[in-house]
C-alpha positions in Angstrom: 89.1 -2.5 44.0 85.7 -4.2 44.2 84.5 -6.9 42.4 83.1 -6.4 39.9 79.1 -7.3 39.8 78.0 -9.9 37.3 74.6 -8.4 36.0 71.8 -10.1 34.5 72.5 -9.2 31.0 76.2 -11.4 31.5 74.8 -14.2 32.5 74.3 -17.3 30.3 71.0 -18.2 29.9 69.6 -21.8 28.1 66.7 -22.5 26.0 65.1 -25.7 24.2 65.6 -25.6 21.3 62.2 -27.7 20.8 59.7 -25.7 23.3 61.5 -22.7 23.8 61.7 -23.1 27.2 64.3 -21.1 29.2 66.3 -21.7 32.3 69.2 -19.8 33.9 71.5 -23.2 34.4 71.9 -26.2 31.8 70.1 -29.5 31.9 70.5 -32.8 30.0 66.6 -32.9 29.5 63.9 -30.4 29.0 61.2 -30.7 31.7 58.8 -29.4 29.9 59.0 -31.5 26.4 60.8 -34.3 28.1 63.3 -34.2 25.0 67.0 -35.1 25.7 69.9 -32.8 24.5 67.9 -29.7 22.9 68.9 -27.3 25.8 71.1 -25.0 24.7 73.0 -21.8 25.7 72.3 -18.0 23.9 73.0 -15.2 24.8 70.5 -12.4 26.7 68.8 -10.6 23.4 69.3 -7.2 23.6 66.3 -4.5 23.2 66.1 -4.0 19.8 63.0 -1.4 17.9 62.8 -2.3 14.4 62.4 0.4 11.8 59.5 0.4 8.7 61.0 -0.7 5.9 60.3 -0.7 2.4 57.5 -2.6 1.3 58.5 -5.7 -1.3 54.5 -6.1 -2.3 51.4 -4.3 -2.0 48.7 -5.9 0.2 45.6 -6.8 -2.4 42.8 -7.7 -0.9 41.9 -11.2 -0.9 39.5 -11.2 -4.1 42.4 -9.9 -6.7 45.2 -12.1 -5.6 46.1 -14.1 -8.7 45.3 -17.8 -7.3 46.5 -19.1 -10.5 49.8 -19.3 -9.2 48.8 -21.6 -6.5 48.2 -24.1 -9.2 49.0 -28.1 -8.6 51.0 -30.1 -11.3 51.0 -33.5 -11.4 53.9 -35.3 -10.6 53.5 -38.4 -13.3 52.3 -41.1 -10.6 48.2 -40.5 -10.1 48.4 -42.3 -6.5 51.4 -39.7 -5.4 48.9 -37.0 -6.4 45.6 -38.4 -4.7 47.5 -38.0 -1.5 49.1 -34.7 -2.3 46.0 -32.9 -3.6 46.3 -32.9 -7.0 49.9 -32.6 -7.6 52.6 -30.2 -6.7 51.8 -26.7 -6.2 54.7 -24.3 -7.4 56.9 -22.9 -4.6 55.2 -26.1 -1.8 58.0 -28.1 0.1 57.1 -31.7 1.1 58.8 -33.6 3.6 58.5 -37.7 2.6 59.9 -39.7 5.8 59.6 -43.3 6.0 61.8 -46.3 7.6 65.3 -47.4 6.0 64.5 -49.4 3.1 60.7 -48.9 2.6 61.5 -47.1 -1.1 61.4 -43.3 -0.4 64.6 -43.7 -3.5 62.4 -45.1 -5.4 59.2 -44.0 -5.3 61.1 -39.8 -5.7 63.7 -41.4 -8.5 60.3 -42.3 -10.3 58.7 -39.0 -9.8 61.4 -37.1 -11.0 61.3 -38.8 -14.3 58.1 -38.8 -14.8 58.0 -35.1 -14.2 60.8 -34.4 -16.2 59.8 -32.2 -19.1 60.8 -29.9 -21.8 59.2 -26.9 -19.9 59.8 -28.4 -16.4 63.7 -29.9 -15.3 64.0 -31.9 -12.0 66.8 -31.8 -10.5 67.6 -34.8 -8.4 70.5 -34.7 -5.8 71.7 -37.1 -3.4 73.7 -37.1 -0.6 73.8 -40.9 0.6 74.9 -42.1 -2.4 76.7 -41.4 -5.7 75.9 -40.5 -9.0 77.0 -43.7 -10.1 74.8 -45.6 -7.8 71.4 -43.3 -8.7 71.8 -44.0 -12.6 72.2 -47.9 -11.9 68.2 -47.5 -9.8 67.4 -45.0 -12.7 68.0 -48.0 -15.3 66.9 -50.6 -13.6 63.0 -49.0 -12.8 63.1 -47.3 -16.1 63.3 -43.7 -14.8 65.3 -41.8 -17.4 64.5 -38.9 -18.9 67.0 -36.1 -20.6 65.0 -33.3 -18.5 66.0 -35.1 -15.1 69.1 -33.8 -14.1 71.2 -35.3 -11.3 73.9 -34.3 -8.7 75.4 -35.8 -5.8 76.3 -33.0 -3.3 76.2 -33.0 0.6 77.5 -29.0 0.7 74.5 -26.4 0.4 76.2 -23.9 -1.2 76.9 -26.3 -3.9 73.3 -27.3 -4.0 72.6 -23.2 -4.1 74.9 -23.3 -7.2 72.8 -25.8 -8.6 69.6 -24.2 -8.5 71.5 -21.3 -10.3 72.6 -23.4 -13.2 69.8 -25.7 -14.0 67.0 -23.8 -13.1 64.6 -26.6 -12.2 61.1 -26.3 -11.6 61.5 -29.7 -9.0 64.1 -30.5 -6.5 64.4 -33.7 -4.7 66.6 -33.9 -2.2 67.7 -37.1 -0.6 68.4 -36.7 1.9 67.7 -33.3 4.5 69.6 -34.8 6.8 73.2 -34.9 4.8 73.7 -31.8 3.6 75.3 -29.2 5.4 75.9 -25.6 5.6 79.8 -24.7 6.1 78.3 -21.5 8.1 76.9 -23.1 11.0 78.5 -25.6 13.3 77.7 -28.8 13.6 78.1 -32.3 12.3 75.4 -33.1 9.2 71.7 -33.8 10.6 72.4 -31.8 13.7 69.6 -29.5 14.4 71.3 -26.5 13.8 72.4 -28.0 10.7 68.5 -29.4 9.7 67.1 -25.9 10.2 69.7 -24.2 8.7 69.2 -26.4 5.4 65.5 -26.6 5.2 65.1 -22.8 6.2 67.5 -21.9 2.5 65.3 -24.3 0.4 62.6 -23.3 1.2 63.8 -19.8 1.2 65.2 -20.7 -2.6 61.7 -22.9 -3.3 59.4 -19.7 -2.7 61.8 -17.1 -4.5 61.5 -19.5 -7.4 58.5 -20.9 -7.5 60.4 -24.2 -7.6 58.3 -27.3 -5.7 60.7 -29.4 -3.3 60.7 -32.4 -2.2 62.9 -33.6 0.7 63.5 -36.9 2.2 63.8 -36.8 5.8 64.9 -39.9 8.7 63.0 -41.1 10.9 63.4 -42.4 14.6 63.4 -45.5 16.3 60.5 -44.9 16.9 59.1 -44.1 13.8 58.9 -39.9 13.9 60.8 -37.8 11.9 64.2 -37.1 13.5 65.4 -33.6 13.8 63.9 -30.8 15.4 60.0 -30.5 15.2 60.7 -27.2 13.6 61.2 -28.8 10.2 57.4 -30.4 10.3 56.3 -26.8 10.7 58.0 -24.9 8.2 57.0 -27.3 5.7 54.1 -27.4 3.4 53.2 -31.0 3.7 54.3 -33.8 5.5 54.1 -37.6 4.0 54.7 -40.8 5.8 56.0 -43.7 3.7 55.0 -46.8 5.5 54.6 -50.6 4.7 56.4 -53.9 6.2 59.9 -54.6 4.0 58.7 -58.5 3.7 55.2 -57.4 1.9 55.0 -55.6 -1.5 52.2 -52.9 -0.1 53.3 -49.8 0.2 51.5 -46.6 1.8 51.8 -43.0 1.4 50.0 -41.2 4.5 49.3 -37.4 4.3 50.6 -35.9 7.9 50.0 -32.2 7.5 48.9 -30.6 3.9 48.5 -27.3 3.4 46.8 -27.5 -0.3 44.6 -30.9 0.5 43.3 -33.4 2.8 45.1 -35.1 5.4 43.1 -38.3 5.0 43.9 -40.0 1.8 46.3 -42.4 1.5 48.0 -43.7 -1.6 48.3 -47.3 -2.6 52.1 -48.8 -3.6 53.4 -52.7 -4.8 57.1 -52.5 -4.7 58.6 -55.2 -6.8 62.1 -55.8 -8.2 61.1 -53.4 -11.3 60.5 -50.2 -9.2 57.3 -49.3 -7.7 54.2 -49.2 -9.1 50.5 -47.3 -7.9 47.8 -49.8 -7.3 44.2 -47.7 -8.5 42.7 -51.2 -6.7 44.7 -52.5 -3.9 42.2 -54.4 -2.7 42.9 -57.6 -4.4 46.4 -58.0 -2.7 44.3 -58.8 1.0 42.2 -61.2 -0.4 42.8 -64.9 -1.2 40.4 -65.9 -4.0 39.1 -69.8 -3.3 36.7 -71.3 -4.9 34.6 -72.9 -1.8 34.9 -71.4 2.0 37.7 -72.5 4.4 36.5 -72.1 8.1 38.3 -69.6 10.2 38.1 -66.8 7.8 36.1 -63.3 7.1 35.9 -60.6 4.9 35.6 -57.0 5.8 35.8 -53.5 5.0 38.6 -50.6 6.2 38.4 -47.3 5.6 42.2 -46.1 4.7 41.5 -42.6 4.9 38.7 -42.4 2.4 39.8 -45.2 0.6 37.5 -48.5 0.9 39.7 -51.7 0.9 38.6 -55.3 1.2 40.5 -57.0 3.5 40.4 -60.6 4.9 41.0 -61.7 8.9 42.3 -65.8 9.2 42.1 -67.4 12.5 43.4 -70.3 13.5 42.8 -72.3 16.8 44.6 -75.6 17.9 44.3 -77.6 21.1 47.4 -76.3 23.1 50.7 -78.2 24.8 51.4 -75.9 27.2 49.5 -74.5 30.7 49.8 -71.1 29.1 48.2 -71.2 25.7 49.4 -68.8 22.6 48.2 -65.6 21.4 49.7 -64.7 18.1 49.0 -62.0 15.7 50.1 -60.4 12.7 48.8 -57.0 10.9 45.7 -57.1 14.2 46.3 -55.2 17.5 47.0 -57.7 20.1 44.5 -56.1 22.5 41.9 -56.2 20.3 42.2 -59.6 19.3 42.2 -60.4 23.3 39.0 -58.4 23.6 37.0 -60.3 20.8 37.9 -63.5 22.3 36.9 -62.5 25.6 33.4 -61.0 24.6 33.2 -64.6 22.3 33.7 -66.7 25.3 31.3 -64.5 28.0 28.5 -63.2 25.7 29.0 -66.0 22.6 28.7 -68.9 25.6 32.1 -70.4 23.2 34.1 -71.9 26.3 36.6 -73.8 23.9 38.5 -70.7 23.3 40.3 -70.4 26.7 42.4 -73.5 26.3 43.5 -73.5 22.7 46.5 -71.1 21.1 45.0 -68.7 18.8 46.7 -67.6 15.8 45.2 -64.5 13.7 46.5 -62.6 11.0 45.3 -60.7 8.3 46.5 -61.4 4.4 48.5 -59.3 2.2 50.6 -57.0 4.8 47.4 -54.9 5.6 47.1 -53.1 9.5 43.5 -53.5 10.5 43.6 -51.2 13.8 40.1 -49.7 13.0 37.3 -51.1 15.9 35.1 -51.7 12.5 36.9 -54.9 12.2 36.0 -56.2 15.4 33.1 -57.9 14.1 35.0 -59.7 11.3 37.8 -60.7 14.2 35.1 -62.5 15.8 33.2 -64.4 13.2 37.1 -65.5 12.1 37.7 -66.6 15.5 34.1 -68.4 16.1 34.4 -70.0 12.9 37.8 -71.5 13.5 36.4 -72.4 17.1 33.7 -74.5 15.2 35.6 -75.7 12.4 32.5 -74.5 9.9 32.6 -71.9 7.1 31.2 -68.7 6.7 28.7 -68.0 3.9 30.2 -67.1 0.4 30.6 -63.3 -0.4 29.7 -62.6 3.2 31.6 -59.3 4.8 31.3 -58.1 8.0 31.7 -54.7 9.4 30.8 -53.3 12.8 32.8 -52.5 16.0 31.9 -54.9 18.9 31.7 -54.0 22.7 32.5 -55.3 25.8 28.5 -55.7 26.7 28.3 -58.2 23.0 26.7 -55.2 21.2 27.4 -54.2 17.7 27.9 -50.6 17.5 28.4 -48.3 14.2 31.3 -47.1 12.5 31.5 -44.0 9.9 31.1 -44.8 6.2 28.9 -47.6 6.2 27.6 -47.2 3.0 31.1 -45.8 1.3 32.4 -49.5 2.6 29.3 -51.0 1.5 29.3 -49.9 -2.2 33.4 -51.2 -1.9 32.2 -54.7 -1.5 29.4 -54.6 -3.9 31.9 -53.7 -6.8 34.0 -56.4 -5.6 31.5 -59.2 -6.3 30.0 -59.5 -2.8 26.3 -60.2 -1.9 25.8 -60.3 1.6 26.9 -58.1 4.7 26.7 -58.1 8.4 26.4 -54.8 9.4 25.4 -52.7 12.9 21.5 -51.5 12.8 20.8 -48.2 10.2 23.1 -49.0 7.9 21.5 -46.2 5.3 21.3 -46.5 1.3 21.9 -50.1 0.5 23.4 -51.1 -3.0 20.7 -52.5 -5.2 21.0 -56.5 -5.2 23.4 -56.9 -2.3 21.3 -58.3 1.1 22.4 -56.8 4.1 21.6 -57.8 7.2 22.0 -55.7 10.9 22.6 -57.2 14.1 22.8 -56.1 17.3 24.6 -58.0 19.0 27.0 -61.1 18.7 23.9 -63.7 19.4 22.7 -62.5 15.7 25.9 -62.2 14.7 26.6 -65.9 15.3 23.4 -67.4 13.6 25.3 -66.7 10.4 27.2 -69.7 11.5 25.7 -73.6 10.3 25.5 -75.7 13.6 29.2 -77.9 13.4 28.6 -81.1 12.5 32.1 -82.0 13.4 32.5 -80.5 17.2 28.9 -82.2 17.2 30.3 -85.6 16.8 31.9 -87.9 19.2 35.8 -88.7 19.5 37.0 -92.0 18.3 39.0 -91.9 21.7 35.2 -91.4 22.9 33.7 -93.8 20.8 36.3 -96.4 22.4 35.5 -96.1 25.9 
């Protein structure tokens, strides 16, 4: 008898799971995402028509749909909302990710009390820890309410069950990536499993009109772990970020469906909970009463928040052939390049062959090129050992030719530092609508940047060891 032929239909075929990509064999990695382990087998889909069916709402047209419904309530914590919109929108899934220990817990344990009302239940369930361990948090940041109600369950038909019984206007759900569903195979936060899960809340959240908030893990490096399939099917996406030894905490909008993607909400985590900060600005500043040399003041934009934020430098003769570069909350490189452009366009030679150390106060990220200038007046004023000018801020990105270029919202940064107390800013040429009694003045390049410095007295004056010989 002959052999029989294997047709196309049964053969196994592979596809990425991430890209969709399809091959005939199996590989460890996808060559076209470059992501390891998402290749997997199906089977060939057979050609399938599908039928009319029966029509669950009418099509309106645009101008009569009921946008009412679409409406955001506010979660209890003002700086949650800025970043969210307005509040939650009925039937909107968010996805909060953030690092082990930055104080997604807290911040959502917060929220759900706050937004706990007669009219409105949360239901808060965990699956990383127990009931037991959620009510201990609850008491110690205050967040009780008797309209939060709370469930430990890793199972999703249990969390189904849930829904059923308390009929909550809010889930939170922490976290995504330990529940599972008993249909589908698959350890917990598999990505069989992730879809599975997200795809029945949110499912659930838009049947109900139920807003949802799930915490999600992130990656070693720093993304959100689990297919990128979840960040689509979500309504917005939130980053929590912040350094565990500081008390700032931010909230980033990634993706937003009913808002902006560039606000960014202000957090102080302290052993009472977490609070919003309306004014973070005061936590990067260090209030003195007289000028210390190697410091400057300037102005980032977090999104479209203004904050006041203050660059130290600090330069030392070094020890070693190779002297130090150190930095903390600056980007190394551009530290490198303000020193560089100081040295060659700033005719400040003394740079080369001492270590450096900069950093910026309070746990802030300055990664903006509008800092540049600031970086470099910290730097020169170390260098000389003389103080800036009181009140003085500087803003302006600096280039490798010494020229001080502009940066977007000048004036939004400007009328930041006026309401702060400051009276005098260095900024790049047009700066626009100035604030009444604050002096500005524009430079071009880093020779007018520099006259702001007084002439040293001290690098002026001789050496004792000098004096001696």
């Amino acid at each position: 008898m002959a052999a029989r032929t294997k047709t196309a239909k049964d053969r196994p075929s592979y596809r990425c799971t991430e890209c969709g990509w399809q091959t005939a064999k199996w590989l460890g990695r996808c060559p076209e995402c470059q992501a390891w382990g998402t290749v997997e087998e199906y089977g060939a889909p057979a050609v399938r028509t599908t039928a009319p069916g029966r029509v669950t709402t009418s099509a309106l047209p645009i101008g009569q749909v009921d946008g009412r419904q679409a409406t955001a309530r506010s979660t209890g914590v003002p700086e949650l909302d800025r970043v969210l919109g307005g509040g939650l929108v009925p039937g909107a899934v968010v996805l909060l990710a953030g690092e082990p220990g930055v104080g997604k817990s807290t911040l959502l344990l917060d929220v759900a009390a706050k937004a706990a009302t007669d009219d409105h239940r949360t239901l808060y369930v965990t699956g990383e820890e127990s009931a037991g361990q959620v009510r201990l948090r609850a008491d110690r940041i205050g967040a009780l309410a008797d309209d939060l109600y709370l469930a430990a369950e890793t199972d999703l038909a249990a969390i189904l069950g849930h829904l059923d019984a308390v009929k909550p206007s809010l889930l939170i759900l922490d976290s995504v990536q330990t529940v599972a569903s008993p249909e589908i195979d698959g350890a917990p936060g598999g990505m069989a499993q992730v879809r599975e899960v997200a795809g029945a809340l949110i499912r659930a959240s838009k049947e109900r009109g139920m807003s949802t908030l799930l915490v999600g893990h992130v990656t070693k490096d720093g993304a959100i772990a689990g297919p990128r399939l979840l960040e689509h099917l979500v309504d917005v996406v939130l980053h929590f970020e912040g350094d565990r030894h500081a008390r700032l905490r931010l909230v980033r909008g990634v993706k937003n469906r009913y808002g902006a993607t560039d606000e960014v909400g202000c957090f102080e985590l302290h052993d009472e909970g977490i609070v919003g900060l309306a004014d973070p600005s005061g936590l990067f500043l260090t209030r003195r009463a007289e000028p210390v040399p190697g410091t400057c003041l300037t102005v980032t934009l977090e999104g479209r928040r203004p904050l006041v934020a203050e660059v130290q430098a600090l330069t030392v003769d070094s020890q070693i052939p190779s002297p130090r570069r150190t930095t903390s909350g600056l980007e190394t490189s551009r530290v490198s390049m303000m020193l560089a452009v100081l040295e060659q366009r700033g005719r400040i030679s003394a740079l080369g062959k001492r270590d450096i150390y900069s950093a910026t106060v309070g746990g802030v990220k300055l990664s903006e090129p509008a800092a540049d200038l600031a970086v470099a007046l910290a730097l020169a004023s170390a260098a000389s050992d003389t103080p800036l000018p009181k009140n003085l801020v500087a803003i302006g990105e600096v280039g490798l030719a010494g020229e001080v270029r502009r940066v977007t919202g000048v004036q939004r940064r400007l009328a930041e530092a006026h309401r702060l107390g400051f009276t005098h800013a260095l900024v790049p040429a047009d700066p626009g609508k100035v604030p009444a009694g604050m002096k500005v003045t524009e430079v071009a390049d880093m020779g007018d940047a520099l006259r702001v410095l007084p002439r040293s007295r001290r690098r002026e004056a001789p050496r004792e060891d000098e004096d001696r010989r």
